[in-house]
C-alpha positions as CSV (number, residue, x, y, z in Angstrom):
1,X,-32.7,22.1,22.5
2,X,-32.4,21.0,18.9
3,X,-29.7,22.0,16.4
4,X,-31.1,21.4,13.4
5,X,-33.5,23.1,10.7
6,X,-37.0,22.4,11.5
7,X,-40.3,23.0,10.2
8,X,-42.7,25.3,12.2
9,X,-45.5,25.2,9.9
10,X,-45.3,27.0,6.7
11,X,-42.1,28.9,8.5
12,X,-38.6,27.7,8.7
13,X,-36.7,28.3,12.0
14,X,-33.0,27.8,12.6
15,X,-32.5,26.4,16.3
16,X,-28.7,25.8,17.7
17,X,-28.4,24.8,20.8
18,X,-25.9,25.9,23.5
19,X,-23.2,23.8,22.7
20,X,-23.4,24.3,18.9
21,X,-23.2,27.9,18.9
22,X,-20.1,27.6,21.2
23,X,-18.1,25.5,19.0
24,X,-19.1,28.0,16.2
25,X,-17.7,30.6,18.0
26,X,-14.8,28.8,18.8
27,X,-13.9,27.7,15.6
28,X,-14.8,31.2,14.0
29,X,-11.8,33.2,16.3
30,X,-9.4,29.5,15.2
31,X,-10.5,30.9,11.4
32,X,-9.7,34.2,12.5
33,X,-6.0,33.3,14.0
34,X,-5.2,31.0,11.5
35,X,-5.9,33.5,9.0
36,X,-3.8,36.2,10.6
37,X,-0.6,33.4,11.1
38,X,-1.3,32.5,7.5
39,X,-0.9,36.1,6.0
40,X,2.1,36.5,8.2
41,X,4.5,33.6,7.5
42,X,6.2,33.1,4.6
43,X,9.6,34.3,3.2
44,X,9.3,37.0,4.3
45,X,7.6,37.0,8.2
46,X,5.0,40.2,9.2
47,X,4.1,39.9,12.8
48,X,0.3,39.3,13.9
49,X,0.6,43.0,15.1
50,X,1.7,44.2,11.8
51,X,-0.7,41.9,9.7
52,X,-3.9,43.4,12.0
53,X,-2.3,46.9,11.1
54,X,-2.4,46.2,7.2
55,X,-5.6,45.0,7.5
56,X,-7.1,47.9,9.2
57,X,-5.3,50.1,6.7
58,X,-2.7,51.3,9.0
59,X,0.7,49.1,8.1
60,X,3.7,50.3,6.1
61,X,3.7,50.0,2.2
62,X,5.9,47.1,2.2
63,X,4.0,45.2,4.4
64,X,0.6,46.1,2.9
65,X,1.5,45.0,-0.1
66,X,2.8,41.8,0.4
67,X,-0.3,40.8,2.7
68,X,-2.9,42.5,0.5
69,X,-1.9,41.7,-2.6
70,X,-0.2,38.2,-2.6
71,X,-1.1,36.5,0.5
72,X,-4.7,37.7,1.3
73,X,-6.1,36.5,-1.8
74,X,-5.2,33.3,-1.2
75,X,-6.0,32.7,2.5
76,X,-9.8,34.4,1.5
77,X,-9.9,31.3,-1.8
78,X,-8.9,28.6,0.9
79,X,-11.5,29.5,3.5
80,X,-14.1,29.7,0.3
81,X,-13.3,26.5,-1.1
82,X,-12.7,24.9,2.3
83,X,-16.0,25.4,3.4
84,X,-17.5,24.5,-0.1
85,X,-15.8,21.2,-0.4
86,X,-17.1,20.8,3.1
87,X,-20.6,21.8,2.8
88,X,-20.7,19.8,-0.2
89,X,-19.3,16.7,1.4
90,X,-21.6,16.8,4.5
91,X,-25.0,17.1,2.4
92,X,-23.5,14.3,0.3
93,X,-23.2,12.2,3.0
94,X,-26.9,13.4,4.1
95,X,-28.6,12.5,1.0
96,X,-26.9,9.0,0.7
97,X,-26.4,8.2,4.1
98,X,-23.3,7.0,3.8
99,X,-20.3,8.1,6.1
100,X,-17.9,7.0,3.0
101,X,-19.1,9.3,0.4
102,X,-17.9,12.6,-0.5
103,X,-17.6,14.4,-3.5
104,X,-13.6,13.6,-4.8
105,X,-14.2,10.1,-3.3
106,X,-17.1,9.0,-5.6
107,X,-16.1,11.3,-8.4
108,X,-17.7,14.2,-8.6
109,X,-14.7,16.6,-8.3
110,X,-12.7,14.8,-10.8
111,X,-15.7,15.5,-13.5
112,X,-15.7,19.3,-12.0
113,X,-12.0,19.1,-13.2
114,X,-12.6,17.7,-16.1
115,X,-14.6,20.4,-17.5
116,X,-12.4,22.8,-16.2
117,X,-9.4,21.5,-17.7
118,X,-11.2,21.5,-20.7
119,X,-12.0,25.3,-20.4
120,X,-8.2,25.7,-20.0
121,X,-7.3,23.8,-22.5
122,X,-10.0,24.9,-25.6
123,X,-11.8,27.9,-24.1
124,X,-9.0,29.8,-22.0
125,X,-9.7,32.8,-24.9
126,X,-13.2,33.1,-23.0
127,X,-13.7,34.8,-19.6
128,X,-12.2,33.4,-16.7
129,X,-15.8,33.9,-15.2
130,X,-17.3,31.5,-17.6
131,X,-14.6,28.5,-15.9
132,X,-17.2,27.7,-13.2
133,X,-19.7,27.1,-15.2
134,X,-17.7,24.3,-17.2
135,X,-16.4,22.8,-13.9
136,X,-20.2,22.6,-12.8
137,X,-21.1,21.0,-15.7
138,X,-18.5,18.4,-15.4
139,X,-19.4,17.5,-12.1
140,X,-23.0,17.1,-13.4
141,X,-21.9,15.2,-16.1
142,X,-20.3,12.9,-13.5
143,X,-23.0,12.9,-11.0
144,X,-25.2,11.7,-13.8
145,X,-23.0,8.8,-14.9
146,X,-22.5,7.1,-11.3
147,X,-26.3,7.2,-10.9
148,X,-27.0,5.9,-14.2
149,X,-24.2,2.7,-13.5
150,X,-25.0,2.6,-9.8
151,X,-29.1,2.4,-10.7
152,X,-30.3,-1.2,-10.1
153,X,-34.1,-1.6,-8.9
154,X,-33.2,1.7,-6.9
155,X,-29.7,2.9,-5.5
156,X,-28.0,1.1,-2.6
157,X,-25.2,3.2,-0.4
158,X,-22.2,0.9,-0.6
159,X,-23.0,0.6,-4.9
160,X,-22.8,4.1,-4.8
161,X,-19.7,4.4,-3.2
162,X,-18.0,1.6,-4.9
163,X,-18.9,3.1,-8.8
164,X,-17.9,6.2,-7.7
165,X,-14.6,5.1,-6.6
166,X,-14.0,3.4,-10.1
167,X,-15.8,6.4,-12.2
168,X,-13.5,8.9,-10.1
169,X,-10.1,6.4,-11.3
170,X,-11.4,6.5,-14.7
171,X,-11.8,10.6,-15.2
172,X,-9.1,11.3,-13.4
173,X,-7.5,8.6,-16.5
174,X,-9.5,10.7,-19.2
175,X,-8.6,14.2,-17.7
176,X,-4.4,12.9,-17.4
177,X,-4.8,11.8,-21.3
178,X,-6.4,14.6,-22.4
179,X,-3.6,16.6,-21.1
180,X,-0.9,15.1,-22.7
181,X,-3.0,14.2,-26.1
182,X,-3.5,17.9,-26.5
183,X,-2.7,19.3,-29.7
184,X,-0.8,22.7,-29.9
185,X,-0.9,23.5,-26.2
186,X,1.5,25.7,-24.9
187,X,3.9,24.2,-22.1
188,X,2.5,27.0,-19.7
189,X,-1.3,25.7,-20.2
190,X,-0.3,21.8,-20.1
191,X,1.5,23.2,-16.6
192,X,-1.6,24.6,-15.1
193,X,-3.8,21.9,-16.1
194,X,-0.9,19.5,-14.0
195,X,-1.0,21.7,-11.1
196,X,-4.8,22.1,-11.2
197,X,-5.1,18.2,-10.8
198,X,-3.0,18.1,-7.9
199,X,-5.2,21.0,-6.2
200,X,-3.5,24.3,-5.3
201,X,-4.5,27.7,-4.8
202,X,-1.2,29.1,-6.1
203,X,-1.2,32.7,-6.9
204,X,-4.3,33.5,-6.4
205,X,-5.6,36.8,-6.8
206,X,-8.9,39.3,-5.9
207,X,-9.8,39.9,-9.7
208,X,-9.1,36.3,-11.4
209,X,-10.4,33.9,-8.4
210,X,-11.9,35.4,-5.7
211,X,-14.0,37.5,-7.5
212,X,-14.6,34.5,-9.6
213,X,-15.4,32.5,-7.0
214,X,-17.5,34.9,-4.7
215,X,-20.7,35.0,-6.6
216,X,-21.2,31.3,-6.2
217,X,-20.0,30.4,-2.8
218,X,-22.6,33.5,-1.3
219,X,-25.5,31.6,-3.3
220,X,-24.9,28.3,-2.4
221,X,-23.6,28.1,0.9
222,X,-26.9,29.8,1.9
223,X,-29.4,27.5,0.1
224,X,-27.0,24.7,1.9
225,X,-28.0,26.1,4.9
226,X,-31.5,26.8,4.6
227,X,-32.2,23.4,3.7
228,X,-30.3,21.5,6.3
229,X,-33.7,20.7,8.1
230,X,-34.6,18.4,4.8
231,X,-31.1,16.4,5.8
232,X,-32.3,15.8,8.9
233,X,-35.8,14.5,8.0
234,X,-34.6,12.1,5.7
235,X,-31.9,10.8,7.9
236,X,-34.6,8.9,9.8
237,X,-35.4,7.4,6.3
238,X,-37.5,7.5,3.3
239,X,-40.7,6.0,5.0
240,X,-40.7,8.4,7.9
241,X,-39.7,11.6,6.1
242,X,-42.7,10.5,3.1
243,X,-45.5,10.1,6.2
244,X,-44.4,13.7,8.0
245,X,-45.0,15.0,4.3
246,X,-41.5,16.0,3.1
247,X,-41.3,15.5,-0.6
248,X,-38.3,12.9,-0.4
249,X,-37.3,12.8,-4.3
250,X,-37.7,16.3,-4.7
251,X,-36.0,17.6,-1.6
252,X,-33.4,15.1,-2.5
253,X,-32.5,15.9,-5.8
254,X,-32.4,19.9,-4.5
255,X,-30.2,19.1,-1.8
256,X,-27.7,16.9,-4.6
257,X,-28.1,19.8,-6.9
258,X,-26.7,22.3,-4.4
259,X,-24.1,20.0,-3.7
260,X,-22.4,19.1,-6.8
261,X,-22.9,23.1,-7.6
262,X,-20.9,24.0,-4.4
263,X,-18.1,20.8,-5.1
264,X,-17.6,22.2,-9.4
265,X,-17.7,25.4,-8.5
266,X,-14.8,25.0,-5.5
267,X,-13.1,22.5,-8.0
268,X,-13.1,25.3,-11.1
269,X,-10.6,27.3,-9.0
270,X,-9.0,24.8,-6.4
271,X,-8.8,21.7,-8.6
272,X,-8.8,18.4,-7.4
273,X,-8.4,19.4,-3.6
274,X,-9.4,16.1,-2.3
275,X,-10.6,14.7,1.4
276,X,-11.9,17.4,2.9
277,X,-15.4,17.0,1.9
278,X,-14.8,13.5,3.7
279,X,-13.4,14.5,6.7
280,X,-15.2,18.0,7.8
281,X,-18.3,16.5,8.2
282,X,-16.9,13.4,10.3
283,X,-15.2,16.2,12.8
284,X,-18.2,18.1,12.9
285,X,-20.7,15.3,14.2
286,X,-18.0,14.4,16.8
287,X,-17.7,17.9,18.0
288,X,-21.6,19.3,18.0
289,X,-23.9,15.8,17.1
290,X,-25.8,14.6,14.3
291,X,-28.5,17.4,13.3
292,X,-27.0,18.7,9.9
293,X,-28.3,22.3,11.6
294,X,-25.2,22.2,13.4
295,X,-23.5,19.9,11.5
296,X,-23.0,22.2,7.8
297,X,-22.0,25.3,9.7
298,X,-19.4,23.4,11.7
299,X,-18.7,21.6,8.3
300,X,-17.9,24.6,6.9
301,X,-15.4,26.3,9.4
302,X,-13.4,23.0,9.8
303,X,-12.5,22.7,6.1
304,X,-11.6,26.2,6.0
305,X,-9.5,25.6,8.7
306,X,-8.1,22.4,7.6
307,X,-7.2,24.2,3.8
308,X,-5.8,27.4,5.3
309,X,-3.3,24.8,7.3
310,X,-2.7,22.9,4.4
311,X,-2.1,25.5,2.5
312,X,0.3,27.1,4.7
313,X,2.2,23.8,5.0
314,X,2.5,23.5,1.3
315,X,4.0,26.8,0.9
316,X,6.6,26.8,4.2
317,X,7.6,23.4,4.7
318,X,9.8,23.0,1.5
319,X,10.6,27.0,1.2
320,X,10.9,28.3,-1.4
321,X,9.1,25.6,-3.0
322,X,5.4,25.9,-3.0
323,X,3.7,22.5,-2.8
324,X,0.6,22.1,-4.0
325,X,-2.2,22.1,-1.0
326,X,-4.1,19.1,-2.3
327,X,-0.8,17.3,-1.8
328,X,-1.2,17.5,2.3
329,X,-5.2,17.2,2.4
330,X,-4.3,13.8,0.5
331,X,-1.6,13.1,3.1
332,X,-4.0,13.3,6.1
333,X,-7.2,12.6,4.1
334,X,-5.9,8.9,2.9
335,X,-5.5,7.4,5.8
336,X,-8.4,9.1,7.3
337,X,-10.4,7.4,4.4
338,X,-8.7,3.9,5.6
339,X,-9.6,4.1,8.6
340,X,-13.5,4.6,8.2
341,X,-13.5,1.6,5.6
342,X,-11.8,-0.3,8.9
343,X,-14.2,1.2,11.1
344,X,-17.3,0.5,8.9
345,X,-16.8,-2.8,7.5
346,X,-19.2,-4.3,8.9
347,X,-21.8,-1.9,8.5
């Protein structure tokens, strides 16, 4: 039974086989745990028991307020921008067909921070609601400058990758400078714009970020979703997918639109929270196959699972330090990252 997104006709059906839907509901109830463990530990432990109570509305005042206000708000922007980068990573890797490639790796993220450190910098008198829309453009900005360096009689995988890498080192070089160049910026902005680059979800709250946040990550994830079938056609190649009729150059450019959305968008909150988009999509083949039907749901509930952990190391390993998350997705993601260059070399 096939996994994937396929075309019936005009009509589009969503198939997921057996084992696919089992590891979805498996990694849905590790979501669910984690999340519960997350809002729990801390300085101050709440038991699982009393964590369900708060959030059924039945826990003491104490407790409520400590897991609805501080902590809930966070584990709900690490699940969001989790499965973003994920999402965003997996249809990257689609679309190029490259196993390297994900958005902070070829620099798409650091663009998406760009812009938004430039929001915080110049335009933090403007709605928070507006910051998205600079990160996007960033990340567009960014997208658009690796293509236009890595475009020689057509676009080749490992030039991709490879400008990418060098365009990511050289914003993330612009972004630092701008920082520190900065005229009249008060030490508490030049702060944030430090931790932003590192990638943390520090103080997070319902009004400022996950509202934020929300209106974006239920569009795209969706349109993600609905055109994972296009990923899968064009996986056998350009000449196959052109003579069973997809429109490869269109559906392509869609499918890179929606991703470098759902990568600024997760960057304009998160920052620079790098590796996941690299490694979600890798765990996600192993675990239910290739078809990107399975694939970008699976995507999606690993690197919300993989930022909720991080997340919770960063702010209980060093108590009452709080780490920044990206800190430990860079920790497992880097030699992750080696490891594939090992493993691909050849390739």
């Amino acid at each position: 039974m096939n996994n994937g997104l396929t075309p019936q006709g005009a009509k589009r059906a969503f198939r997921i086989g057996n084992r696919t839907l089992s590891m979805i509901v498996l990694l849905l109830i590790a979501n669910a745990v984690v999340m519960i463990l997350c809002t729990g530990l801390g300085s101050t432990m709440i038991s699982p028991v009393n964590v369900v109570k708060a959030l059924l509305g039945h826990g003491d005042a104490a407790a409520s307020m400590i897991i609805l206000k501080l902590r809930l708000p966070r584990v709900v922007i690490a699940i969001m921008i989790g499965s973003m980068l994920a999402v965003s990573g997996a249809v990257l890797q689609g679309i190029v067909r490259n196993p390297l490639t994900s958005p902070d790796v070829i620099g798409i993220t650091g663009g998406a921070a760009l812009g938004t450190v430039v929001f915080i910098l110049y335009f933090s008198h403007l709605s928070i609601r507006f910051m998205p829309v600079s990160s996007i453009i960033g990340a567009f900005g960014a997208a658009l400058l690796i293509y236009l360096f890595a475009y020689r009689h057509g676009i080749t995988p490992l030039r991709l990758v490879l400008i990418g890498i060098g365009m990511a080192t050289a914003i993330t070089a612009v972004t630092y400078m701008l920082i520190l160049s900065a005229q009249f910026t008060p030490t508490a902005v030049a702060v944030k714009a430090f931790t932003f680059m590192t990638g943390s979800i520090y103080g997070a709250s319902w009004e400022r970020d996950v509202l934020t946040l929300l209106p974006w990550w239920a569009i795209l994830m969706p349109l993600a979703f609905m055109n994972a079938r296009h990923l899968n056609v064009q996986a056998l190649g350009d000449e196959v997918a052109i003579g069973v009729g997809s429109r490869v150059q269109f559906n392509r450019t869609m499918l890179l639109v929606i991703s470098v959305a759902l990568a600024g968008s997760a960057a304009a909150i998160g920052g620079t929270i790098g590796f996941i988009g690299l490694m979600a999509p890798h765990i996600a083949r192993k675990l239910v196959g290739p078809a990107y039907g399975g694939v970008l749901p699976v995507s999606a509930l690993t690197g919300s699972l993989v930022l909720m952990l991080a997340d919770l190391a960063a702010r209980t390993a060093f108590n009452p330090l709080d780490i920044p998350a990206g800190v430990f997705t860079a920790a497992i993601g880097a030699p992750f990252f080696i490891y594939l260059i090992f493993r691909h070399r050849r390739a």
